[in-house]
C-alpha positions in Angstrom: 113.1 112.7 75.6 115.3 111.4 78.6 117.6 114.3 78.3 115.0 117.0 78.2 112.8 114.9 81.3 116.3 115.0 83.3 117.0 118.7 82.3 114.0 119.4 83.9 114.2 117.6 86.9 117.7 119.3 88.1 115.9 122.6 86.8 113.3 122.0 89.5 116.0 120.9 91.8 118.0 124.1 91.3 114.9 126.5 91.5 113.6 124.8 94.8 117.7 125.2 96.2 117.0 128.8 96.1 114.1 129.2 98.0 113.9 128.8 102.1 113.5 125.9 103.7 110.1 123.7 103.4 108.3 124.0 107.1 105.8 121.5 107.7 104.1 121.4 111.4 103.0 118.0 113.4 100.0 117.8 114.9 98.4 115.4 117.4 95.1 115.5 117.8 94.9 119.1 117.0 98.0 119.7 119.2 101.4 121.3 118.3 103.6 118.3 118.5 106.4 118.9 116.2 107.7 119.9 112.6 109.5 119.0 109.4 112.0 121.3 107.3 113.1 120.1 103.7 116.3 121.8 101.7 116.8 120.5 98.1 120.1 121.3 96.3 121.1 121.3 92.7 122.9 118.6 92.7 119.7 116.1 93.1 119.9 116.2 97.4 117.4 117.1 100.1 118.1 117.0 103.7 115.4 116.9 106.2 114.7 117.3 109.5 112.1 115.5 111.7 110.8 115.5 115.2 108.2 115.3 117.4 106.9 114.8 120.9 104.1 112.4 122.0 103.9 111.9 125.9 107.9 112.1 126.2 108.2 109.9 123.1 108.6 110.4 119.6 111.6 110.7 116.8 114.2 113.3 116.2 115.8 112.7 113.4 118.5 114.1 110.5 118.0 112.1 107.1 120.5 113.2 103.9 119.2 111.7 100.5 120.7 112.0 97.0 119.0 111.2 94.1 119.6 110.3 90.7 117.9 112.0 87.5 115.1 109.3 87.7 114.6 110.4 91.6 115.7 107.4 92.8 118.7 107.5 96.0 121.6 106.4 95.3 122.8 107.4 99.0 120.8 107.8 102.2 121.8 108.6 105.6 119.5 108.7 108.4 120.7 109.8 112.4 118.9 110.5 115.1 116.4 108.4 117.1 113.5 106.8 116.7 109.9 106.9 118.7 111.1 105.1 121.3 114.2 106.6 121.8 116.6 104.3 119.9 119.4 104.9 118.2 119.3 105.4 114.8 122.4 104.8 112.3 121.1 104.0 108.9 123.0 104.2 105.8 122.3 102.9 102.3 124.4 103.6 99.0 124.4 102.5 95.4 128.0 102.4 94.1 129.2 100.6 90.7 126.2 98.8 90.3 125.6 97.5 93.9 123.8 98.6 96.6 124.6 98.3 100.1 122.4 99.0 103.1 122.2 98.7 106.9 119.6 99.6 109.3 118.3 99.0 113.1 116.5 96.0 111.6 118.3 94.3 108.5 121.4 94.5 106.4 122.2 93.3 103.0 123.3 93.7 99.7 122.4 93.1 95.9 123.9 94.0 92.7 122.9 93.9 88.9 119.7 95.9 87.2 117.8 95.0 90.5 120.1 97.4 92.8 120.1 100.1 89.6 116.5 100.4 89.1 115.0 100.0 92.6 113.9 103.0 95.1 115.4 102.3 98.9 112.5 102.0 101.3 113.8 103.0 104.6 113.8 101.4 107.9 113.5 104.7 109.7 113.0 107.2 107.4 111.1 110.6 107.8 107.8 111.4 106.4 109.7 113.4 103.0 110.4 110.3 101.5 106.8 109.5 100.6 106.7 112.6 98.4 110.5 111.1 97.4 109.2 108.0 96.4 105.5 109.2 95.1 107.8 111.8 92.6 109.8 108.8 91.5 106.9 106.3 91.1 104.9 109.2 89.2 107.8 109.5 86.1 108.4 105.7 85.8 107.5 103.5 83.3 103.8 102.2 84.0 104.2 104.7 87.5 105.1 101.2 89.1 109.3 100.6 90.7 110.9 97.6 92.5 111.9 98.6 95.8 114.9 97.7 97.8 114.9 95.8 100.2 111.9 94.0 98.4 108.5 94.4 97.0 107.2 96.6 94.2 105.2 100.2 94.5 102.9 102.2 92.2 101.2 105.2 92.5 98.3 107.0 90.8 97.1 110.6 91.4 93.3 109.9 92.4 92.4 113.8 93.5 93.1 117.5 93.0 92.7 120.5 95.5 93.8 124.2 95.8 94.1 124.6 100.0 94.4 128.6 100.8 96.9 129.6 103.8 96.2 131.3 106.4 97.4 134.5 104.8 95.0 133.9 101.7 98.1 132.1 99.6 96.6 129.3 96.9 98.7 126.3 96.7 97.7 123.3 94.1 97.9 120.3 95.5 97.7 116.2 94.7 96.3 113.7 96.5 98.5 110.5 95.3 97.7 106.7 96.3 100.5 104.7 96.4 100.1 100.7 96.6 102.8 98.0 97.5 103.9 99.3 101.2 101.4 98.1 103.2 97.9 95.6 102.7 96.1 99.0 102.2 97.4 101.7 99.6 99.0 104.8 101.4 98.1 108.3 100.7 99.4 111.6 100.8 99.9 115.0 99.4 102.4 116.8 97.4 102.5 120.0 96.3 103.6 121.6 92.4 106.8 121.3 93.4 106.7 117.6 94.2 106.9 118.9 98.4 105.3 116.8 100.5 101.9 119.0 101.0 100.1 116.7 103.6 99.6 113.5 105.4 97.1 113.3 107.6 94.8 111.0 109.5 91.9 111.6 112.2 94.9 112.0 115.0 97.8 112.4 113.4 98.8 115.1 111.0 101.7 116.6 108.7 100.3 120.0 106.8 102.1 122.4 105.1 102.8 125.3 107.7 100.1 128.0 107.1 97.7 125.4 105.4 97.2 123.7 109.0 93.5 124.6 109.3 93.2 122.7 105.6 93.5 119.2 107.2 89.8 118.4 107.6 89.1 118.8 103.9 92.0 116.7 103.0 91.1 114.2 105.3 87.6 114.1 103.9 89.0 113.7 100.7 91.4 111.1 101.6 88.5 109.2 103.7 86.2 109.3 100.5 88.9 107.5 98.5 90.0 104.8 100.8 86.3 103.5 101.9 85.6 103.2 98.5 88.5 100.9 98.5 87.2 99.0 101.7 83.5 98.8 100.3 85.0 97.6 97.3 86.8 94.5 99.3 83.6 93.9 101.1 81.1 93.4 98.1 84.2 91.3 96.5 85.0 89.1 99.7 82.1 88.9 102.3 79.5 85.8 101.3 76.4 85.5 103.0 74.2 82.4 103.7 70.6 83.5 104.0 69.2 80.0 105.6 72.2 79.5 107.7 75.6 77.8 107.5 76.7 74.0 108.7 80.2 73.3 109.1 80.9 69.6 108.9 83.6 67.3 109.9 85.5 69.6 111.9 88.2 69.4 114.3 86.5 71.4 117.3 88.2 73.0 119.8 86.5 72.9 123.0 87.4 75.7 125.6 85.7 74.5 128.6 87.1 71.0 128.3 90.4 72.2 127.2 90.0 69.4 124.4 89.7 68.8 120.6 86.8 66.6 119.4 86.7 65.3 115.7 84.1 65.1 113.6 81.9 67.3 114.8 79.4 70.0 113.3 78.0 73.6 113.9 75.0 74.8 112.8 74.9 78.9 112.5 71.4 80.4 111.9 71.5 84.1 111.6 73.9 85.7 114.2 73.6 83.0 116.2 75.2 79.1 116.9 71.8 77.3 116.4 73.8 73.2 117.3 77.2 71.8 118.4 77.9 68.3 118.0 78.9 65.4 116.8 78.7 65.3 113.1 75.8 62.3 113.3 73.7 64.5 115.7 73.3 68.0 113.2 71.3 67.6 110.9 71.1 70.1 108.1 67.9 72.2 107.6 66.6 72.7 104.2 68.5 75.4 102.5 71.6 75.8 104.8 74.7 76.1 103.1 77.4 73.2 104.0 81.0 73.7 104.2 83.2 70.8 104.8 85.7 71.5 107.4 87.9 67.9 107.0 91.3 68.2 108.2 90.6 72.1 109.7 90.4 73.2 113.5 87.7 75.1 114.2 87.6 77.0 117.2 85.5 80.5 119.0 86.3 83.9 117.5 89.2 85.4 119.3 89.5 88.7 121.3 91.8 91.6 120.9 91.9 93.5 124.3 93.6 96.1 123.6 93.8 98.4 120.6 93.5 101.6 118.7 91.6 100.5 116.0 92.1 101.8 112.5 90.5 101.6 109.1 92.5 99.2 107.8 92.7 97.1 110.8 89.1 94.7 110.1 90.5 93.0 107.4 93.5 91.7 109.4 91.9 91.1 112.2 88.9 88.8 110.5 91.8 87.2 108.6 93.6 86.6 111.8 90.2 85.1 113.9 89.8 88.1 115.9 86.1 88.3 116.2 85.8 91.1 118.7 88.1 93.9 120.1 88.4 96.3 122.5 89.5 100.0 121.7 91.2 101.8 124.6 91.4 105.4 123.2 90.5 106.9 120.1 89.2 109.9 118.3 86.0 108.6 119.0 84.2 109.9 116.0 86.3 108.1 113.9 86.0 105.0 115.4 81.7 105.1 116.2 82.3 105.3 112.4 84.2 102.3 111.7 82.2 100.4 114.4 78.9 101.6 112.3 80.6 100.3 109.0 81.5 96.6 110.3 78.0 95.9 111.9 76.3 96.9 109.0 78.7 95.2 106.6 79.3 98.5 104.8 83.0 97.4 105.0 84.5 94.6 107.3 85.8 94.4 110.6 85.3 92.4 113.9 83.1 93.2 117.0 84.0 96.4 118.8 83.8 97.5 122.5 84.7 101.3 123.1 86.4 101.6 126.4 88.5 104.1 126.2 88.4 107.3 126.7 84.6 109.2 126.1 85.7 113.2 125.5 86.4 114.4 121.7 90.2 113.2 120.7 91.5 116.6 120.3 90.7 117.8 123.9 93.3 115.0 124.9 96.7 116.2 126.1 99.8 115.5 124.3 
């Protein structure tokens, strides 16, 4: 069964080598901004090229990877620059069992099964290796690999599509999750040739060149699937008191003093601080929850002042104390969205204040 799976894969490999080039096009808030091509070969490599602009930024970059008949590299190289404008030099290789890599950020080694069965996340890879990785993932064992340098990925195809070019040409298509890279599972699309198809988000956007207009209904579907995730989290982690909550024994932090007084309590009714004081002077209503805050610091909800909020950012942000932050420019649909979910509690996410920018996103220039 290995033999026939592997036959097929360098069939694929050799049938995709004869076609052109894969174009993909970059868009920025509904703006040209750049492009991708993909070449694959017979002999298990693709080659890529990568660029775009953003306001005199963004990354131009030449990335070589060769795979093995699982999918997994066993080289990559990856020149160019970054976003910024930095340098970029990275190289990894698997050779007689051990795999070597160096990047802008890290280098390091490991040998044994772990270097053998592990797929190399990049440090500054291009967007191609998602559809690398999702391909790999998708014929493993349980759809789950290790990953090098560290971590674990899996990957599960959650939707199905057929977008229509411009020029009236079908193309089936996959919407595929893949968890382990980030707190939130990633997404994109890949086409029956394991291509990357899509990625896309409300200002950012890789599609298929000729399928460009198709990137509102895959966003739709792609937005369907990850707030399902994110109501999901908030039924399983938000916990409401209905009388009120006292928190006991604390270690306050007071701001206007610029001290820290012990043993003291707070009384929240509702949305609001009802008390603040020393522990003997709250008394607890009937009903109110208790918590008891011995040997914790409690302190007032931070501020973030300046961001660019997306949907994953709530979680982080609660988890981190921010309270309440300010976005400074945004497709504004999207985020009157995400500021509806988090007051409602339809998913979770601090206090926002919108004050950037007021026109539609995609009137902005690049």
């Amino acid at each position: 069964m290995r033999t026939i799976a592997a036959a097929a894969t360098l069939l694929l490999w050799a049938s995709a080598a004869v076609a052109r080039p894969v174009v993909s096009k970059v868009t920025m808030a509904g703006n040209d901004a750049g492009f991708q091509t993909v070449e694959r070969t017979a002999n298990g490599t693709v080659v890529v090229h990568y660029e775009f602009t953003d306001r005199g930024r963004g990354p131009k970059l030449e990335a070589t990877y060769r795979l093995n008949e699982e999918g997994l590299p066993v080289a990559v190289e990856v020149s160019g620059n970054e976003y910024m404008k930095a340098a970029v030099a990275e190289r990894f290789a698997l050779d007689a069992g051990r795999a070597r890599w160096t990047n802008r950020g890290e280098q390091g080694e490991i040998a044994g099964t772990a270097a053998g069965g592990a797929f190399y996340s990049s440090y500054d890879g291009v967007p191609e290796e998602a559809a690398l990785l999702a391909n790999a993932l998708l014929r493993a064992p349980g759809r789950r690999l290790a990953l090098l340098p560290a971590g674990e990925a899996s990957a599960e195809v959650v939707a199905t599509r057929t977008a229509t070019s411009a020029a009236g040409q079908p193309a089936a298509i996959r919407l595929v999750e893949i968890a382990g890279l980030s707190f939130a599972p990633s997404y994109l699309w890949l086409d029956g040739d394991g291509y990357l198809f899509a990625q896309v988000s409300p200002w950012f956007a890789l599609v298929r060149a000729g399928f460009e207009a198709s990137a509102p209904e895959l966003q739709k579907a792609q937005d369907e699937r990850s707030q399902a995730f994110y109501r999901d989290l908030a039924v399983t982690l938000q916990h409401r008191a209905p009388v009120g909550l006292l928190l006991r024994n604390a270690r306050l932090f007071d701001s206007e003093r610029k001290t820290i007084h012990e043993g003291w309590s707070v009384l929240v009714r509702g949305d609001r601080i009802a008390a603040v004081g020393p522990d003997v002077e709250i008394t607890a209503p009937a009903g109110v929850e208790t918590i008891d805050a011995a040997g914790a610091t409690l302190l007032p909800g931070l501020w973030d002042m300046h961001t660019h909020q997306g949907e994953g950012d709530g979680l982080l942000q609660l988890a981190a104390g921010v309270l309440g932050a300010r976005d400074l420019a945004n497709d504004m649909e999207a985020v009157r969205e995400l500021e509806r979910q988090w007051e409602s509690g339809e998913t979770l996410g601090p206090r926002l204040v919108l004050a950037g920018a007021r026109i539609p996103f995609s009137q902005h220039s690049v």
